[in-house]
C-alpha positions, 0 to 999 in steps of 0.5 A, a space after each residue: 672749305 674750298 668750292 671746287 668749281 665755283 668759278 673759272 681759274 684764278 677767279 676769287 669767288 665771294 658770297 654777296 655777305 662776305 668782305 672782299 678776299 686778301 690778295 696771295 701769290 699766284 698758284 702752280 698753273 694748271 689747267 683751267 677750266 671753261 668759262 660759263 659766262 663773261 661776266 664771271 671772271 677775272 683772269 689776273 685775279 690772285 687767290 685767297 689764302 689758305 686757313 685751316 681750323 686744324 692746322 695753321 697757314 702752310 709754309 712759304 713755298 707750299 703750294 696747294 694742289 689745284 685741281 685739273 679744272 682751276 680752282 685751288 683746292 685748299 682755299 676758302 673763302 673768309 669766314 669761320 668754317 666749324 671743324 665739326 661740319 668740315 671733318 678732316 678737311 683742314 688738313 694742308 694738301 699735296 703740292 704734286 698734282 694728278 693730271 686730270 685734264 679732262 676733268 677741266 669742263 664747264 659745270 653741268 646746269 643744275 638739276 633737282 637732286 633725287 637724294 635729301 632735300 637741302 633743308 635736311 642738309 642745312 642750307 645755311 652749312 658751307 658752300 654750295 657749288 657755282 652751278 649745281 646745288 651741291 653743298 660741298 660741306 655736306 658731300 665732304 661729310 658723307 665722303 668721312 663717313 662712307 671711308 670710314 664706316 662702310 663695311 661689307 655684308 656679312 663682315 664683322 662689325 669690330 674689324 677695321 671698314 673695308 676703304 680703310 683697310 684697303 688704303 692702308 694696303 695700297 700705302 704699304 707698297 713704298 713705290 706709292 709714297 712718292 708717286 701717288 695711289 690710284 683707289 678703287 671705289 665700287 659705286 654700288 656700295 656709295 648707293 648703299 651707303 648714302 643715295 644722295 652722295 650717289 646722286 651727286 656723284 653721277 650728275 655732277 663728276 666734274 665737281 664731285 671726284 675732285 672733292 672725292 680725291 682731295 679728301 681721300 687724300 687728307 684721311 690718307 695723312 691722318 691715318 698713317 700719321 705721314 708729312 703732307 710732303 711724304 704722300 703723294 696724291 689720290 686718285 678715286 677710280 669709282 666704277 661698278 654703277 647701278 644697273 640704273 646709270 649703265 647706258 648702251 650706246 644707242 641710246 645716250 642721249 643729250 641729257 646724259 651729256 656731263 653725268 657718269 656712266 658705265 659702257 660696255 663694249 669691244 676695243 677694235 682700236 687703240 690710237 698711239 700715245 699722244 701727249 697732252 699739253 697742259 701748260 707752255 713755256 714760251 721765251 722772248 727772241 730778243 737777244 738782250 731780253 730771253 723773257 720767260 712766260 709761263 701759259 696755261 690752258 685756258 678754254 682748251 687752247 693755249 694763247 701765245 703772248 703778243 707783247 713782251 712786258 719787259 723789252 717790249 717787243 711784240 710777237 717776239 715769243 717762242 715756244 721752249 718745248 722742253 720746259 712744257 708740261 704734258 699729259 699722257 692721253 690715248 683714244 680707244 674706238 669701243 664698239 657695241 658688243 654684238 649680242 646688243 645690236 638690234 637685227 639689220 641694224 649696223 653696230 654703234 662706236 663711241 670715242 674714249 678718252 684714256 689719261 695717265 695710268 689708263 693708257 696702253 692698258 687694253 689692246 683691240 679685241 678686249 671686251 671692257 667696261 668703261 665708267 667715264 663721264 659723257 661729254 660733248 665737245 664742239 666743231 669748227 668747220 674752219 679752224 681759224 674761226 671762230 663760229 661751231 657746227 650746231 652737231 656737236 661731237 660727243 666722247 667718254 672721259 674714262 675714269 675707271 677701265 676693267 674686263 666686262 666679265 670677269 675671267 674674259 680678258 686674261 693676262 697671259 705670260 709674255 714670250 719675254 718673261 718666257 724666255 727670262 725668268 720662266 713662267 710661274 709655278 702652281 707652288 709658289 702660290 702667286 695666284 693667292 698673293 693679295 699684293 699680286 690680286 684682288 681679294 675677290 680674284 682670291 676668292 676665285 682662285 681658291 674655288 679653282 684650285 678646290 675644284 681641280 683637287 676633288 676626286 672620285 670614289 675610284 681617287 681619280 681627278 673628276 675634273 675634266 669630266 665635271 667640265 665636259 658635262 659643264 659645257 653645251 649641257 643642252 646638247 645631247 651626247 657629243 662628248 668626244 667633240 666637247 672635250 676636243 673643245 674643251 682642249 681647244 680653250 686651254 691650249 697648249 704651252 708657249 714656248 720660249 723664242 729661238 735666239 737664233 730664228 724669229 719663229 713661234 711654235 704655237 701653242 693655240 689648236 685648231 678645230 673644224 667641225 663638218 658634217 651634216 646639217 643640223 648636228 649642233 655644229 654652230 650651237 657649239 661654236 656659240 658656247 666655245 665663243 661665249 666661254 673663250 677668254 677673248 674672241 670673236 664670232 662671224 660668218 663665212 659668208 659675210 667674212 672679207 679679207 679686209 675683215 679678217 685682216 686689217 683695214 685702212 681708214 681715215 682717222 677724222 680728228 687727225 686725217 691721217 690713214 689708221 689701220 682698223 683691226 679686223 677679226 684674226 687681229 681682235 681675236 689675238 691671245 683668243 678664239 676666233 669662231 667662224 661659221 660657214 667655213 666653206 661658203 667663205 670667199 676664195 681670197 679671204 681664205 688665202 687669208 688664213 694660212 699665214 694666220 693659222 701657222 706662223 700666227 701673224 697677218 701681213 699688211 702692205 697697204 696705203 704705204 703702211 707695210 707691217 706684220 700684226 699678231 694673230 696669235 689666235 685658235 680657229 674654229 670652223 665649221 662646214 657643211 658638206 657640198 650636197 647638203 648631207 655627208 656622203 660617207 662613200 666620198 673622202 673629207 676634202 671631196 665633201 667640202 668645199 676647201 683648199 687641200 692645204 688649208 685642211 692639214 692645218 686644223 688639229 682637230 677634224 671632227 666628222 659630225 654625222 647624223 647616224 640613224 639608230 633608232 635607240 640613239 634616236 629615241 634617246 635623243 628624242 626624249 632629251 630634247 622634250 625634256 627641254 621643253 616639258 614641264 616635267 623636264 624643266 623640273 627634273 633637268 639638273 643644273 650644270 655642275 660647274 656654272 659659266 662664270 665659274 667655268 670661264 674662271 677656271 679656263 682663265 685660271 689655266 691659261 694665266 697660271 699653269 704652264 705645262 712641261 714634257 717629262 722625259 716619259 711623255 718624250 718617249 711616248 710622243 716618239 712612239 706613238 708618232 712612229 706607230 701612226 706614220 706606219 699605219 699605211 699599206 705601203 710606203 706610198 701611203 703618208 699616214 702621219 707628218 711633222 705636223 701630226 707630232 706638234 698638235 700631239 704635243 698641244 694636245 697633251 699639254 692642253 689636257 694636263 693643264 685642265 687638270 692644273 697639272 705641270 708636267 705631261 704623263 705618258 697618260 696625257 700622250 694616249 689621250 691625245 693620241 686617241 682623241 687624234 684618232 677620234 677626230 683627224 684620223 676619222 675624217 682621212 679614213 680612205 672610203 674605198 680602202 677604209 685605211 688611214 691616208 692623210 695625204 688626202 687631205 693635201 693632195 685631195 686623192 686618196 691613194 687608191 685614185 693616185 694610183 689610178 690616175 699613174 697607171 692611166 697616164 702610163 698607159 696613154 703614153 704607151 699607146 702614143 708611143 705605139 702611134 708616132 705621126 698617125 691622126 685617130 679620133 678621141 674615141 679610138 684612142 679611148 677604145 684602144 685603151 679600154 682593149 688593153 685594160 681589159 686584157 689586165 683585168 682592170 676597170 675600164 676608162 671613166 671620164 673622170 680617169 681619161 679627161 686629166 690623162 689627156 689634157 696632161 698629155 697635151 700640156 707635156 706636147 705628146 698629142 695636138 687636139 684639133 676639134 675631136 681628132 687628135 695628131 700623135 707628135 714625135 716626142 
C-alpha cells in the first residue's frame, strides 16, 4: 500500500528493516507538499515501483495518480502486503489527477486517537503515516467496509447498501466516465459506522481524503468491471458532521487548526475566479538552446531555474504561460449568521478557500454551511523576506459547500431559460426526477405536491388556509395581513425580457406594514424573514446607504479596491425585512426607488461604475409620527415618508389597535394561554411545520410558473376599470398603471400557493379584495371617507387640494384688486376672511394662508418687507 503523507515529494520513504527501494522514472509533477524538517528530504529522489498483489506492474507510460500533496499513490514500499489486510487496493489508478491543491500541507502533530487502541488494530499491519498515528491498512479496510455494508435505518437488509447504490447511480451519466464523479458522503453516517474512522477522519483530513478518494476509486473499477483507463477520478465531498465537530467562528481556536469542521454563515462576498498554478513551464532564451524545464510547486512558490543544464546559461529561462497547469480557485467572505452574534458584539468573518467544482456555486447573501479544513497560513511583513509575522492568518479549505437549511437557497428559473425554452411544467414531474434531485429532495417534494392536493369536506383546496394558520401561530388573529404575507413570500411570475427594452417587470411584491405600536408589526417581519428562501433583516435606524447598497473596501491579500455587498444586494432573489421604516435616514431612502422598480442598484464609486441586482421584496414597517395612528389624518400625514416612495408598496396594511371589548377579551385569553400551563397543553401544534413550511414555499418559487388565462385577462381589465371609477369626480385618481401590475402579482402569487398554473377569474377577486383590504384602506380620504390614491403621491387629499386652489385664486384676486398699494399681513388676511364669508365657506387657517403667500411671493405678485407687503404690477 502506498503511505500517503509520509514524506515530502519525490522522497522515497523506508522502514528502518526494509532494503533500500528501486529507482523508477519520475512521476506526473504535481503539487508538493511542505517539508516538516530538513532532514526528511531528498527532492531528486526518484520513486518506487508500483506492486499489486492483485494486478501486475502497469504498463510502460501508465503513470500513477498522485495526489495534491506529492506522494504518489499507488507506491509501496518493498515488501509483501497480504490481500487480505489491504482489500481492494491493488488495483492500478488513474492517471488523471483531481486538483486538490489545498490539500498540499505539512501533517498535523500527531494526537492520541478517541477511537480503538492500536493494538485492537494491529500495529505490526501496513504503515503508519509520517506524522500521526494512522494505520493506513486499517483506514483502507474500514473505508471497503463502510462502502460496502452501510445501509441506512430502516432499510432492507437484502437490497443493495446505500454508497453503493449511489455510485453506481452517478457512473450511469456517460459525461462522468471521462471527467470524474464528485461522491457525497454524510459524515454522520461514518461515526456510525466506524468511530474510529470518524476520528481519523476529522483530525487528520489532510492525510485521510486522499486514501478516501483513491480507494473510492479502485471499488469504482471493480464494480463496474471498466479499464482503470475508462473512469475518471473520485473526489469524496464528506459533509454533515456531528454536532460535536460544527464550530461557530468565534470560537475556533489553535487546536482546531488542521482538522475538519462545519461553519455556518452568510456569503456577503464572492471574489472573481483566480487561477491557481500548480506547476510552470519555463523555456531557455538562448536562441541555439529553447531548453524546456518543467517546475512544481513546492513550499507554495515556484522556483525559477538559474542555470541551464544543457547550454549553460545562467538566468536565462523564461516562463511559457500557456503550457502551465492551473487550477481554479475563488475566495468566499462568510460571515457569522446574525441570530449567533452575542449582544454589543460586531459579527465574525472567516476566508474560504473554494477549488475546482465549488467555484461560482453560491452568490453574497447565501446562507451556507461549509465542511472544510481550518488551516493557518503565515505572513511576511516583506515579501522579499524571508522572516514571518508571529500572528498567523487562518482560513477554510472547503471540501463540501451546501444550504444551512434546506429550502432556504432556492434556485430560481433564469430570465434566459425564460425567454428559451420557457419554465418548467408541474406535469412533467422534474421535481421527482432522481437524475435532477436528491432522493431526500424527492421525499420532500412528494410531501408537497400531497399537501397542495388535500381537500375539504366542501372539496376545496385547504391549502392556503392550513398555510395562514402555519404562520406566526403565536399571534392573534391578523389573518388578512398573514396571507398579504404569505403572498409576499411566493410572489408572482417572472417574465421573459423584452427584445427590444432592457426593462424587467418584476414579479416580487412589496409590503409596508404601519400603525400603531405594539400590533406585532415587527413579530411578523421576524417570521417572514425566518421563513424566506434567502434574506436579510436590519433597522432603519442603523440602515446607511453604503449599507444597503454596496461599499467599497481594500481587499488586504491583493489591495485592490472590492465592492462589499450591502443588504438590497444580499437579499437578491429574496426578502429584505427592514424595521423602522420611518426612522431610517433621508439618503438611505432615496435609496430605495430604483431598488424597489427597476430592481437594480447603481454604483458610481473609487472608479468602479456598475449596476448590481436587487432583485428583492421589501418589507417595511413604520410607526405613525405621535406614537398612535390618528384615524382623522391620512396615511402619509401619519408617517414620516416620502410621498413617492408610498405608491411603490403593494401592500399598505393599517394595522390599528381597535378597542372592543369582546376582541379584547379574546385576545386577553390567547395570550395567557401562552403562558399557563393549561394553555401549553391545550394549544395545538402548527398544522404545517416551519421546515415543511419553507419547503413548500421554495417548492413554489422553483417549480410553478403561473400564466394569465384569457378569463383572468377580462377580469384584470374590469376590475382595473371599476376601481379607477371609484372617484367623486374626474379630479379624483382612484387607481393607476401601477395598481394593475401588483393585481397581476397578486393574482399569480395566490395561484402559485396552490401549485396551480393558470390564474382563474377567482384568483383576480382575491387579489382585488385583498388590495382593498390593504392599499385602499390606507388611501381612505378621513374627511370625505372616499378612496383617493393621489394621496399617497401628492400628500393632499383631494378635499385639502381643492382648498389650497380656491385659496391661491382668491389671493390673486384680492392682489389684483390692489395694484401698486402697501397693506399689512393682516389686512390682506381679513380682506380675504370678508370675501370667504359672503361664500359660506370656512375662514382662512394658517395652515391654507401660509403656502398661498409664500406662492404669491415665489411668482413676484407681492414684496414682504418685515409685516407689510408692497402689491406689484403683474
Amino acid at each position: 500500500m502506498s503511505q500517503p503523507g509520509s514524506g515530502p515529494p519525490n522522497s522515497p520513504v523506508a522502514s528502518p528493516m526494509e532494503p533500500p527501494m528501486t529507482p523508477q522514472p519520475p512521476m506526473t509533477p504535481q503539487r508538493p507538499r511542505r517539508a516538516v524538517s530538513g532532514a526528511e528530504a531528498d527532492f531528486s529522489s526518484p520513486q518506487p515501483g508500483f506492486a499489486s498483489p492483485g494486478f501486475a506492474s502497469p504498463p510502460p507510460g501508465f503513470a500513477a495518480r498522485t495526489p495534491p500533496f506529492g506522494t504518489p499513490i499507488g507506491s509501496v514500499s518493498p515488501g509483501p502486503v497480504s490481500p487480505a489486510a489491504t482489500p481492494g487496493s491493488g488495483l492500478r489508478t488513474p492517471a488523471r489527477v483531481a486538483h486538490r491543491p489545498f490539500l498540499g500541507s505539512s501533517p498535523a502533530p500527531s494526537r492520541m486517537s478517541d477511537g480503538p487502541s492500536q493494538s485492537a488494530v494491529g500495529v505490526d499491519e501496513g504503515k503508519f503515516v509520517y506524522g500521526t498515528d494512522i494505520n493506513e491498512t486499517q483506514v483502507v479496510r474500514d473505508f471497503h467496509h463502510f462502502i460496502r455494508q452501510f445501509r441506512q435505518p430502516g432499510a432492507a437488509a437484502d437490497g443493495r447498501p446505500f454508497y453503493l447504490e449511489q455510485l453506481h447511480k452517478q457512473w450511469e451519466e456517460p459525461s462522468l466516465r471521462l471527467r470524474g464523479i464528485r461522491f457525497p458522503i454524510v459524515g454522520k453516517d461514518i461515526a456510525t459506522f466506524s468511530p474510529a474512522l470518524y476520528d481519523h477522519l476529522i483530525h487528520f483530513p489532510t492525510e485521510v481524503i486522499p486514501i478516501f478518494d483513491r480507494e473510492l476509486w479502485n471499488i469504482s473499477v471493480r464494480e463496474l468491471q471498466a479499464e482503470p483507463e475508462d473512469l475518471g477520478t473520485c473526489q469524496v465531498k464528506v459533509h454533515g458532521l456531528q454536532e460535536k465537530d460544527h464550530r461557530i467562528m468565534r470560537c475556533m481556536n489553535p487546536i482546531d487548526i488542521e482538522r475538519l469542521m462545519t461553519l455556518k454563515g452568510v456569503v456577503i462576498r464572492c471574489s472573481d475566479l483566480v487561477p491557481d498554478m500548480l506547476s510552470a513551464v519555463f523555456r531557455c532564451s538562448s536562441e541555439d538552446c529553447k531548453n524546456e524545464v518543467t517546475v512544481t510547486l513546492s513550499h507554495w512558490t515556484i522556483d525559477e531555474p538559474t542555470r541551464c543544464e544543457t547550454c549553460g546559461a545562467s538566468h536565462s529561462f523564461e516562463i511559457v504561460h500557456n503550457e502551465c497547469v492551473f487550477a481554479d480557485r475563488q475566495m468566499l467572505k462568510l460571515q457569522e449568521p446574525p441570530e449567533l452574534v452575542p449582544e454589543g458584539e460586531t459579527p465574525q468573518n472567516v476566508v474560504v478557500c473554494c477549488f475546482d467544482d465549488m467555484v461560482d456555486q453560491v452568490r453574497p447573501g447565501d446562507r451556507i454551511e461549509v465542511t472544510g479544513i481550518y488551516r493557518a497560513s503565515a505572513v511576511r511583513p516583506v515579501a522579499k523576506f524571508d522572516m514571518c509575522n508571529s500572528v498567523y492568518r487562518t482560513h477554510v479549505d472547503a471540501i463540501a459547500i451546501s444550504a444551512e437549511q434546506k429550502g432556504r437557497v432556492d434556485a430560481p428559473v433564469d430570465d434566459y431559460e425564460l425567454a428559451q425554452g420557457g419554465p418548467p411544467k408541474l406535469a412533467d414531474e422534474q421535481d421527482l426526477d432522481p437524475q435532477r434531485n436528491t432522493p431526500e429532495d424527492v421525499a420532500w417534494n412528494k410531501r408537497v405536491r400531497e399537501l397542495a392536493a388535500e381537500r375539504g369536506s366542501d372539496g376545496k383546496l385547504t391549502v392556503v388556509s392550513k398555510l395562514i394558520q402555519s404562520f406566526a401561530p403565536s399571534i392573534y388573529e391578523e389573518d388578512e395581513v398573514k396571507k398579504g404575507l404569505l403572498v409576499q413570500l411566493f410572489g408572482g411570475t417572472a417574465k421573459p425580457m423584452s427584445q427590444s427594452s432592457k426593462g424587467r417587470c418584476r414579479p416580487e411584491i412589496n409590503s409596508l406594514l404601519c400603525g400603531d405600536p405594539s400590533t406585532a408589526k415587527s413579530q411578523l417581519l421576524l417570521y417572514a424573514y425566518k421563513l424566506a428562501p434567502r434574506g436579510i433583516y436590519t433597522s432603519g435606524k442603523g440602515s446607511s446607504a453604503v449599507g444597503l447598497t454596496a461599499s467599497i473596501s481594500k481587499d488586504p491579500i491583493t489591495k485592490d479596491l472590492v465592492l462589499e455587498s450591502g443588504a438590497l444586494v444580499l437579499s437578491d432573489r429574496g426578502i429584505c425585512c427592514i424595521d423602522e421604516f420611518d426612522k431610517m435616514d433621508e439618503k438611505a431612502r432615496a435609496i430605495l426607488h430604483e431598488a424597489m422598480e427597476q430592481q437594480t442598484v447603481s454604483i458610481a464609486k473609487a472608479g468602479i461604475v456598475c449596476s448590481l441586482n436587487a432583485r428583492c421584496s421589501i418589507l417595511a414597517s413604520a410607526n405613525p409620527k405621535d406614537s398612535s395612528y390618528d384615524p382623522k389624518k391620512s396615511v402619509v400625514d401619519n408617517i414620516n415618508l416620502p410621498k413617492n416612495l408610498m405608491t411603490r408598496f403593494d401592500f399598505i396594511w393599517l394595522m390599528l389597535d381597535k378597542r372592543n371589548r369582546e376582541t379584547d377579551q379574546r385576545l386577553g385569553e390567547f395570550l395567557v394561554a401562552m403562558y399557563s400551563e393549561t394553555g401549553a397543553k391545550q394549544r395545538a401544534e402548527p398544522v404545517v411545520d416551519p421546515e415543511f413550511f419553507r419547503r413548500y414555499v421554495s417548492f413554489a418559487r422553483r417549480w410553478v410558473f403561473p400564466r394569465l388565462t384569457d378569463e383572468a385577462s377580462e377580469s384584470l381589465i374590469a376590475g382595473y376599470l371599476d376601481l379607477r371609477n371609484q372617484g367623486y369626480n374626474r379630479e379624483v385618481i382612484t387607481a393607476t398603471p401601477r395598481i394593475l401590475e401588483s393585481l397581476i402579482r397578486i393574482a399569480e402569487a395566490l395561484t402559485k400557493m396552490e401549485l396551480r398554473e393558470e390564474v382563474t377569474a377567482a384568483d383576480v377577486a382575491e387579489a382585488i379584495r385583498l388590495l382593498k383590504a390593504a392599499t385602499y384602506a390606507a388611501a381612505v380620504d378621513p374627511e370625505t371617507g372616499l378612496i383617493d390614491m393621489e394621496q399617497l403621491i401628492a400628500g393632499n387629499s383631494a378635499s385639502k387640494r381643492k382648498r389650497t386652489k380656491d385659496v391661491e385664486a382668491l389671493l390673486s384676486e384680492v392682489l389684483a384688486e390692489r395694484l401698486g398699494e402697501s397693506l399689512s399681513i393682516d389686512a390682506l388676511r381679513a380682506v380675504m376672511n370678508e370675501k370667504l364669508a359672503e361664500k359660506k365657506e370656512n375662514l382662512l387657517t394658517d395652515v391654507d394662508f401660509t403656502p398661498a403667500l409664500r406662492k404669491a411671493e415665489e411668482e413676484g405678485l407681492v414684496r414682504k418687507r418685515g409685516k407689510i407687503l408692497e402689491v406689484r404690477v403683474a
